[in-house]
Wavefront OBJ file of the C-alpha trace (Angstrom):
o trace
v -15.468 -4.189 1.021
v -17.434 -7.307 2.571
v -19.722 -5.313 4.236
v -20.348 -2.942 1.387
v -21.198 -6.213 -0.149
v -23.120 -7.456 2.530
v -25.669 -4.282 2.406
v -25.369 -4.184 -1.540
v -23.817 -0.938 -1.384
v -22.521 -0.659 -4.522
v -21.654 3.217 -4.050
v -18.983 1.807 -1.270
v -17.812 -0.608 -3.745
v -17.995 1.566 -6.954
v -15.032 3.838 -4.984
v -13.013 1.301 -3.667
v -12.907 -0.733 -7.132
v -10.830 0.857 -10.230
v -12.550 1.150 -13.445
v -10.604 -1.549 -14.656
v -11.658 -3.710 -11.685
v -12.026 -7.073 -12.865
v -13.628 -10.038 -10.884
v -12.390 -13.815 -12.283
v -14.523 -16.027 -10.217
v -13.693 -19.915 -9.325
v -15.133 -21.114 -12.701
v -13.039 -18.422 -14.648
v -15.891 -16.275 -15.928
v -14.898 -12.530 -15.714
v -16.878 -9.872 -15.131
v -16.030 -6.254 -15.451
v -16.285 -3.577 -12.190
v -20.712 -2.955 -13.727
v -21.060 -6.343 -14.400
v -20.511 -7.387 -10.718
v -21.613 -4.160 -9.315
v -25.242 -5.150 -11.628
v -24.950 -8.536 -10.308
v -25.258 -7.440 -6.581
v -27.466 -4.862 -7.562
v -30.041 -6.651 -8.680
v -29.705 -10.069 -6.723
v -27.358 -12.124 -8.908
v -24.547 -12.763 -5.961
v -25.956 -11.949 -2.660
v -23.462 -11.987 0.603
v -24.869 -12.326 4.237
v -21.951 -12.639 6.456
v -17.912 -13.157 6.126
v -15.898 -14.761 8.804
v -12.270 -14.194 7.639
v -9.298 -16.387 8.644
v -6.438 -14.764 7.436
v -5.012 -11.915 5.272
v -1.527 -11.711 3.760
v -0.683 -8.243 1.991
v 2.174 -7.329 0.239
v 3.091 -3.823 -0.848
v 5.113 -2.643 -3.438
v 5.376 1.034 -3.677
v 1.980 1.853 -5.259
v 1.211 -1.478 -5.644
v -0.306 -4.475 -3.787
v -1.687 -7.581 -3.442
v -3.416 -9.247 -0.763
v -4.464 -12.799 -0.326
v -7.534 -13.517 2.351
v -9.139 -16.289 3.291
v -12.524 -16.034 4.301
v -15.711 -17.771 5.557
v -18.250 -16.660 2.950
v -22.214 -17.166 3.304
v -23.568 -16.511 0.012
v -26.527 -17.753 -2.286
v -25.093 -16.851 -6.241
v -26.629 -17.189 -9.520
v -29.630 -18.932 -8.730
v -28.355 -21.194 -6.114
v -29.257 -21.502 -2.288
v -27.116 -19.896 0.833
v -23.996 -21.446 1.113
v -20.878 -21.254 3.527
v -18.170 -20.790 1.009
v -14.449 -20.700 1.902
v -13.373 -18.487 -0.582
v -9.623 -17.830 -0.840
v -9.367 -14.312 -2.664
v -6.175 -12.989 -4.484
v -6.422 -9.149 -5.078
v -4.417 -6.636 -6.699
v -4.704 -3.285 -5.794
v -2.988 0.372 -7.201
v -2.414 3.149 -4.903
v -3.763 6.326 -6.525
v -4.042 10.370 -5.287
v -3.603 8.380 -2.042
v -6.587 5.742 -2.143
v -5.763 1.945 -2.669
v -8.168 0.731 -5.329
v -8.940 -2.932 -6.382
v -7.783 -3.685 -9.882
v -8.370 -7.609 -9.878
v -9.832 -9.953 -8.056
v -9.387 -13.784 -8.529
v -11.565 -16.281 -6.390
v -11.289 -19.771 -5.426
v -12.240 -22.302 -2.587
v -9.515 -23.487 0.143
l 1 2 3 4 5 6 7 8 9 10 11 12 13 14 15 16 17 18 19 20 21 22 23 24 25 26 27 28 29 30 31 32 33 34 35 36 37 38 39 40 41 42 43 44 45 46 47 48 49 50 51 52 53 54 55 56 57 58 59 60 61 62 63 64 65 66 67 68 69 70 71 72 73 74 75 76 77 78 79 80 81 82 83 84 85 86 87 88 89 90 91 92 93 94 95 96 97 98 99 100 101 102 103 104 105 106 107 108 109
């Protein structure tokens, strides 16, 4: 997912993400799976590397969440690069065999 990210490759990310995907950022605004998918499209959130720390994943027959913390360097809305150490809480849904993101909540750690 990071490096889809990373590259902007929002095809990677558009199959990995449900429809319902929703992003709640550290400030609590949500976006939607196409708002965030626009947003790296067209230069809004921009990720250049990801250094992560640790990963916790629980699984619950077709259901999951998984806690990371990573080392984020990212320049977002407007601002400059920053190293950002994002904790990420994410709920995934197993479907025809694919885990999908369904949420994902971000904060700092």
């Amino acid at each position: 997912m990071y490096q889809a990210m990373i590259a902007k490759d929002t095809a990677t990310l558009n199959h990995v993400y449900a429809d319902e995907m929703v992003l709640i950022h550290m400030t609590g605004m949500r976006q939607s799976k196409q708002q965030y998918l626009d947003a790296i499209a067209d230069g809004t959130l921009n990720y250049y590397s990801v250094q992560h720390e640790h990963m916790d994943i629980k699984i619950d027959g077709d259901q999951a969440t998984m806690t990371g913390r990573s080392r984020v360097m990212a320049a977002v809305f407007g601002g400059g690069r920053s190293n950002w150490r994002l904790q990420l809480r994410f709920k995934l849904v197993k479907r025809e065999g694919l885990w999908l993101f369904t949420e994902a909540s971000a904060g700092t750690y």
